[in-house]
C-alpha positions as CSV (number, residue, x, y, z in Angstrom):
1,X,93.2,-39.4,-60.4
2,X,90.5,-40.0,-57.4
3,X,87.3,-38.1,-58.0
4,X,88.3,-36.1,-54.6
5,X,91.4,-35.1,-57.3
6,X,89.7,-34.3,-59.5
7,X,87.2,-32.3,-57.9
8,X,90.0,-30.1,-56.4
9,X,91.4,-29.3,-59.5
10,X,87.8,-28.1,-60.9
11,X,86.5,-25.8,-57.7
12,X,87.0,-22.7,-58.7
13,X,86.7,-19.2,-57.1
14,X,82.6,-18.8,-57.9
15,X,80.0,-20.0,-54.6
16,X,78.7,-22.3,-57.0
17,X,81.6,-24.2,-57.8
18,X,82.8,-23.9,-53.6
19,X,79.2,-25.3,-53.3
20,X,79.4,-27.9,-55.5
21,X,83.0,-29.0,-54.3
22,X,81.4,-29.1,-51.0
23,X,78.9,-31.8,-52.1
24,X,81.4,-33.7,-53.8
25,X,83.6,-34.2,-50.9
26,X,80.6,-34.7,-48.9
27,X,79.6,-37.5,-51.2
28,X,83.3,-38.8,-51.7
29,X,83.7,-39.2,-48.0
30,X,80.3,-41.1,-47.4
31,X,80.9,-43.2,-50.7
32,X,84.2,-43.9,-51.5
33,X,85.7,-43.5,-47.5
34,X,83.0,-44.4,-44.7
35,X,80.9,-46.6,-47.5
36,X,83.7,-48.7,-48.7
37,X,84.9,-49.0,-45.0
38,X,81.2,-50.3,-43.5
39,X,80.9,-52.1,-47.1
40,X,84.0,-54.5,-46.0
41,X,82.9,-54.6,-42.3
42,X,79.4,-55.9,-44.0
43,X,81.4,-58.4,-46.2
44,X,84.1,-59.9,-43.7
45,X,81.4,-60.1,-40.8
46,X,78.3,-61.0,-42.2
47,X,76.5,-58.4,-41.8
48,X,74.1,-57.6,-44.8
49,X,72.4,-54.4,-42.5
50,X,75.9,-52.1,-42.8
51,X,75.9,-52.6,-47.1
52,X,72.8,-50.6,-46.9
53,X,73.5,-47.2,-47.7
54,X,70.8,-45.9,-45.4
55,X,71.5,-47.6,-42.6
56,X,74.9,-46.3,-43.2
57,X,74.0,-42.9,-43.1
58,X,71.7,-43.5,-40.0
59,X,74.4,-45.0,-38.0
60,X,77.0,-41.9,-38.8
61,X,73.8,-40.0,-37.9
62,X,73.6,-41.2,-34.4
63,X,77.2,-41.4,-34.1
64,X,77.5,-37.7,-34.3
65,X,74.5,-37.3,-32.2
66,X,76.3,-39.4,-29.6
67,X,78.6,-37.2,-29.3
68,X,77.2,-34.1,-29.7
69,X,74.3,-34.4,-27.3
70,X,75.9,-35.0,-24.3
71,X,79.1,-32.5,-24.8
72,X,76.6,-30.0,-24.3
73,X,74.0,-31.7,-22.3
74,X,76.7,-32.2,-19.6
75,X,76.8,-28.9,-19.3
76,X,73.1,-28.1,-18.9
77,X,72.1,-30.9,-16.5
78,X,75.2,-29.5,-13.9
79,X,73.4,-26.3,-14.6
80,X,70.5,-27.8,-13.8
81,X,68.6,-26.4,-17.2
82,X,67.9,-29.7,-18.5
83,X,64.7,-28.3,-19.8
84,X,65.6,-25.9,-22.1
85,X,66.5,-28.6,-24.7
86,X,63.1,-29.7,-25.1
87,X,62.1,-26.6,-25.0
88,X,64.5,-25.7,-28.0
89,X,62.9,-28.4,-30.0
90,X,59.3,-27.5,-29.6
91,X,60.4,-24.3,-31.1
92,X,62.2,-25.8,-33.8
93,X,59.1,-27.6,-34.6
94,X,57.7,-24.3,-35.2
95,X,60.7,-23.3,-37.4
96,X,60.2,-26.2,-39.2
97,X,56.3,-25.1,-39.9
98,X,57.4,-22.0,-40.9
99,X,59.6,-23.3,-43.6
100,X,56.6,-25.5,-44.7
101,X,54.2,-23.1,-44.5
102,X,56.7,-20.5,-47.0
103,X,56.9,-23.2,-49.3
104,X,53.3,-24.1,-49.2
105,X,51.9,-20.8,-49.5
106,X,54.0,-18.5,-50.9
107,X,55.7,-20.8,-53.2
108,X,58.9,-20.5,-52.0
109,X,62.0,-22.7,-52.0
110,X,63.6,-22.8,-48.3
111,X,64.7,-25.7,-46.3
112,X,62.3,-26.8,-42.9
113,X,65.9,-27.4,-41.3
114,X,67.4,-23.3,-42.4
115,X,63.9,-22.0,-40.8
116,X,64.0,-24.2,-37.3
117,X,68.0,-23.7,-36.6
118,X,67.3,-19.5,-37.2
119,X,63.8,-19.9,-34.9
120,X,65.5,-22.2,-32.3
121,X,68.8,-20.1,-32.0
122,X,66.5,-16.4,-31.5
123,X,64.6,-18.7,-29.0
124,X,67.4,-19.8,-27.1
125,X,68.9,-15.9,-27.2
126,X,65.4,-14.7,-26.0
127,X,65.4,-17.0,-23.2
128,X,69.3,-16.0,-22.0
129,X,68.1,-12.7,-22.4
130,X,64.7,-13.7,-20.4
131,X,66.3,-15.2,-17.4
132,X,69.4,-12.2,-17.5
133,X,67.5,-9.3,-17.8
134,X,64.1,-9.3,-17.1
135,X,64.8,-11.5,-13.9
136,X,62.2,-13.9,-15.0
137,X,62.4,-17.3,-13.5
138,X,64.1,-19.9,-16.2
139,X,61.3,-22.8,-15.7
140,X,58.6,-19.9,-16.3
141,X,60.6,-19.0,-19.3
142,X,60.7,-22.3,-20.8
143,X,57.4,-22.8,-19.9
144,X,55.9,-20.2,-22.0
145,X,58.2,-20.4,-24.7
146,X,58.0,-24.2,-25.1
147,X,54.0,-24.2,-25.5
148,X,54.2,-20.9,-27.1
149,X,56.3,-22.3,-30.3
150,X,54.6,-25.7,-30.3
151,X,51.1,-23.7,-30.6
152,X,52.5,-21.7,-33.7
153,X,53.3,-25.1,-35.0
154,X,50.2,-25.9,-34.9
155,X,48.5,-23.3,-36.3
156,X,50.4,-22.8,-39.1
157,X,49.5,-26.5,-39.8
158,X,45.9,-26.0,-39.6
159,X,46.3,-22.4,-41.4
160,X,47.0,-25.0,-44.5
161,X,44.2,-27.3,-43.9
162,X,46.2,-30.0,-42.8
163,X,48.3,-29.6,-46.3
164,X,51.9,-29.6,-44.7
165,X,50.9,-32.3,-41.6
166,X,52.6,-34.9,-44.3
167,X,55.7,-33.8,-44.8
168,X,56.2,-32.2,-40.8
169,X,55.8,-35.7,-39.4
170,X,59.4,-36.8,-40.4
171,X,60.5,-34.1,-37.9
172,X,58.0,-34.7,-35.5
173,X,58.5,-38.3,-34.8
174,X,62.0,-38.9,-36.8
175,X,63.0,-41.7,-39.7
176,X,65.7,-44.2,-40.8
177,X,64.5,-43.1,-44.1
178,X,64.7,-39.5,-44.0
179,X,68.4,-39.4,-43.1
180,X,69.5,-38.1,-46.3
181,X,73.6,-37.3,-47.2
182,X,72.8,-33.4,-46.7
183,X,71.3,-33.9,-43.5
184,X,74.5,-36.1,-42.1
185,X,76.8,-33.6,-43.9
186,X,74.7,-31.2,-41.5
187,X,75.7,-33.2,-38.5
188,X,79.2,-33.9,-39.4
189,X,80.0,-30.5,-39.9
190,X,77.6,-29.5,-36.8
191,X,79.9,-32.2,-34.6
192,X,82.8,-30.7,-35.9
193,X,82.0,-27.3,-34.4
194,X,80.3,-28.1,-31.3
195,X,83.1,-30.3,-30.3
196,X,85.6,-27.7,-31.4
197,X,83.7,-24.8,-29.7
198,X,83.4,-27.1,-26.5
199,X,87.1,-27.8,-26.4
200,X,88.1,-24.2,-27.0
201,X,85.9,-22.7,-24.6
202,X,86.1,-25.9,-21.6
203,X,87.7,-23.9,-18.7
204,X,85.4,-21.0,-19.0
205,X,82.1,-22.7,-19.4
206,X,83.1,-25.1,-16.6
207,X,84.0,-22.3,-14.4
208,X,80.7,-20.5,-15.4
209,X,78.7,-23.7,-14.7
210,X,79.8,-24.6,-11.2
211,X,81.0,-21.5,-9.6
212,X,79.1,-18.4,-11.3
213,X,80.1,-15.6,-9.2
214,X,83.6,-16.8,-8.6
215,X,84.0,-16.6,-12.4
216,X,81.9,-13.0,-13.1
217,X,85.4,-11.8,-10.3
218,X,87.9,-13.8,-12.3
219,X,86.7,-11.6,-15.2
220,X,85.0,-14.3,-17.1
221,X,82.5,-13.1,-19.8
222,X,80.0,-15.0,-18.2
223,X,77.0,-13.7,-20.2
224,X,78.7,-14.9,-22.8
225,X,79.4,-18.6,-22.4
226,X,75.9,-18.6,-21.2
227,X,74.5,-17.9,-24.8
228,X,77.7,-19.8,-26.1
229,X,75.9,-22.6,-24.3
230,X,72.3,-22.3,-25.5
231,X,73.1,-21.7,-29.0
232,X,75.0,-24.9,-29.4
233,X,72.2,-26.4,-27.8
234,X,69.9,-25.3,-30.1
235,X,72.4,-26.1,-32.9
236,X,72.7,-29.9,-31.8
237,X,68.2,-29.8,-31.3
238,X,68.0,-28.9,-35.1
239,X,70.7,-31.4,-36.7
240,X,69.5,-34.3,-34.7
241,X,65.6,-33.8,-35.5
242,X,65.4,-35.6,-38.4
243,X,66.4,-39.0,-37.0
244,X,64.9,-38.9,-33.2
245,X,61.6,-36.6,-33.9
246,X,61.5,-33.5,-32.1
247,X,59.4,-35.2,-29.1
248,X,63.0,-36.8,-28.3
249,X,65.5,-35.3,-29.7
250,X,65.9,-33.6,-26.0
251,X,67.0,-37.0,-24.6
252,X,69.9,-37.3,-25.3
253,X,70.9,-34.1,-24.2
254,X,70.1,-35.4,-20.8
255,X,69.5,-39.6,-20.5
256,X,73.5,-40.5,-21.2
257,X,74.1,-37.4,-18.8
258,X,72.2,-38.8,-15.8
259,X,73.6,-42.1,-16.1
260,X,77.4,-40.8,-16.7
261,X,76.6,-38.9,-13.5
262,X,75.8,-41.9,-11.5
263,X,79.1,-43.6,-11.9
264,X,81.6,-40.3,-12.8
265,X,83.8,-38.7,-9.8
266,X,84.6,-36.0,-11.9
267,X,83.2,-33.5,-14.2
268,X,85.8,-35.1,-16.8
269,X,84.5,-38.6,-16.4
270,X,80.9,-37.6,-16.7
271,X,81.6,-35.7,-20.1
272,X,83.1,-39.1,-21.3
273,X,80.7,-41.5,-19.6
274,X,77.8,-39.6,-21.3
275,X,79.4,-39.8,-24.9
276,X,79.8,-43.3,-24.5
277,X,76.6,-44.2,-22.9
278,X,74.8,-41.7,-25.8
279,X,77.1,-43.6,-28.3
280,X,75.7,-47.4,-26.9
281,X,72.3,-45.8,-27.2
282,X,72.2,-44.7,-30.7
283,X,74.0,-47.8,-32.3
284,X,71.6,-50.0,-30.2
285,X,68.8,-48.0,-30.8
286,X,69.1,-47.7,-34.2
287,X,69.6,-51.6,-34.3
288,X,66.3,-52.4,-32.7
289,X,64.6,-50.0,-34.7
290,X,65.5,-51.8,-38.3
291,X,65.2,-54.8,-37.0
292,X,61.9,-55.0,-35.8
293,X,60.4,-52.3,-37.8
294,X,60.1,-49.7,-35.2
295,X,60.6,-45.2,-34.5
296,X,64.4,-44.6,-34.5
297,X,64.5,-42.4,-32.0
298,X,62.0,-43.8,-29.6
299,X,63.9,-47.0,-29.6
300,X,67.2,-44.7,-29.5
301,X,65.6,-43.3,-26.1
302,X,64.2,-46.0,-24.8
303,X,67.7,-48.2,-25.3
304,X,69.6,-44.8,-23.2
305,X,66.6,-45.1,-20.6
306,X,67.4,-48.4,-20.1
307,X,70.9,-48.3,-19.6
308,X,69.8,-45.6,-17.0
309,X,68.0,-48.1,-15.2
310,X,70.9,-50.7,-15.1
311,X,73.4,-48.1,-13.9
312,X,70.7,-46.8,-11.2
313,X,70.4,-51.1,-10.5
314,X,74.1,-51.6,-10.2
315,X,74.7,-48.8,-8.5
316,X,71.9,-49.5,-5.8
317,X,72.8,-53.1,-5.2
318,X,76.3,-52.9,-5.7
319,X,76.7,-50.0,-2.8
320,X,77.7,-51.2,0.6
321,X,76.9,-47.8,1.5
322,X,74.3,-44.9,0.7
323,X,76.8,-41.8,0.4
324,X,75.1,-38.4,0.6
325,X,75.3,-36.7,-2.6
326,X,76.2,-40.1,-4.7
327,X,72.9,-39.9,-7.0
328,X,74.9,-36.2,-8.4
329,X,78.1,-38.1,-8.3
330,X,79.1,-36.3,-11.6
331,X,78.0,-32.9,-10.1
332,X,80.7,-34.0,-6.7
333,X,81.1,-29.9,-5.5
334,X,84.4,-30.5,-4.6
335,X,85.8,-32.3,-7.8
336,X,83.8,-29.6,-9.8
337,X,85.0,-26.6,-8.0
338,X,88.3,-27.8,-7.9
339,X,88.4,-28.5,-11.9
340,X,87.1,-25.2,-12.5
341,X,89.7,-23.8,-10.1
342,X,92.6,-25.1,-11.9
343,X,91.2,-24.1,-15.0
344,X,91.0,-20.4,-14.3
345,X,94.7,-20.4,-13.0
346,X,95.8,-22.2,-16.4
């Protein structure tokens, strides 16, 4: 009997026991299934770096991130809200000081990570609702809301003397080290849903994102699949902080977006360009970083940037022709509007 088995036959009805079945597949899958596989890649290939456990976990880590980050990044940059992604994370940062600051001072026992993804998704909510209702402009929105939660941050780090700087600078600036299994059981199960959520509600959400008012008249809860979209966002900020920092973890929302949208002719290619190119930049990345001693997810950014730049060189010198429109050729009006066309009479 496998120890997967065997922890199916003990769950019981109790949270505890669901809980702890939980962890046990978690562990069986990154042990037993993933583990063993990147073991034997280590063994038949040479390469000692995947038989680490935590580079094993970092790797999954940015594979999920990869994915996640520019499934919903697509969406934001054609929306052009690029923005609100970093603005997400400075407010996580302030989540992340208010779980700190609970456990510091008033002894309690709650995760940094349960704190941020509750601040982050009320922040992304109150900025929907911002820009919806009170006809406030979306950059003044972001603006204030973005230095707003990075000054509680810092307050509630100096409200401690300095006592919970130590353990906030994992999320700050990100760490191989820090990816722990529960934190890529967070992002497995986080990929999981934003890529099911994404699939499911694709035709609406592209509709809403090229052709608003045409979609509000084909009866399309636009509202909606507006806050849909800014909740995932804030969903995909708080799994990926602990590996690219919070200062970054808003790049790849965007970075494997603009260079999909160099080379994609439709709204279809630029989703899968952008998981590709955010894929390429978080096994690279991650790469550099152990092997010269360097921040994950600078190195992770800096590797997407400079893919960016090679698409934007290839693209300059390998055009016969400057087309109007061609640096947005992911965001092509037509191809868009005709996608989200045939998605609202599917």
């Amino acid at each position: 009997m496998t120890r997967l088995d065997y922890l199916a036959n003990e769950v019981g009805a109790t949270p505890l026991a669901l809980t702890d079945w939980l962890f046990g597949l978690l562990d069986w899958l990154l042990t037993d299934a993933y583990g063993a596989g990147m073991d034997w890649i280590a063994w038949t290939f040479g390469v000692r770096t995947l038989s680490y456990p935590y580079m094993q976990r970092a790797y999954l880590a940015v594979i999920c991130i990869g994915i996640v980050g520019p499934l919903v990044g697509t969406f934001l940059v054609h929306r052009e809200m690029a923005m609100i992604g970093d603005t997400l994370a400075h407010t996580a940062f302030a989540g992340v000081a208010v779980g700190l600051f609970a456990n510091s001072v008033l002894s309690l026992s709650v995760h940094p990570l349960a704190t941020a993804m509750v601040v982050a998704v009320g922040t992304a909510l109150l900025v929907e609702l911002l820009v919806e209702y009170a006809d406030a402009h979306s950059d003044t929105s972001l603006a204030i809301v973005l230095t707003g939660g990075f000054a509680v941050g810092s307050v509630l780090i100096t409200a401690t003397d300095g006592g919970i700087s130590v353990g906030i600078d994992a999320y700050l600036f990100g760490s191989l080290a820090t990816v722990s299994k529960a934190s890529v059981g967070l992002l497995l199960a986080m990929t999981a849903l934003v890529a099911g959520l994404v699939g499911a509600a694709y035709r609406p959400l592209l509709y809403a994102t090229f052709d608003e008012t045409a979609a509000r008249a084909a009866r399309i809860d636009v509202p909606f699949y507006n806050r849909l979209l800014v909740v995932l966002t804030a969903a995909v900020v708080v799994s990926a902080m602990q590996i690219l920092g919070v200062i970054l973890v808003a790049a790849m929302l965007v970075v494997p977006v603009a260079a999909a949208a160099r080379v994609a002719r439709t709204f279809k290619q630029s989703l899968l360009l952008a998981v590709l190119a955010g894929e390429f930049a978080g096994v690279v990345g991650v790469t550099v970083s152990y092997r010269y001693g360097l921040a994950a997810g600078g190195s992770i950014v800096l590797t997407g940037i400079a893919l960016y730049a090679v698409v934007l060189a290839v693209d300059a010198f390998g055009a016969k022709e400057w087309v109007p429109g061609r640096e947005s050729a992911g965001r092509n009006p037509e191809s868009a509007v005709e996608e989200s066309d045939a998605a609202v009479e599917d």
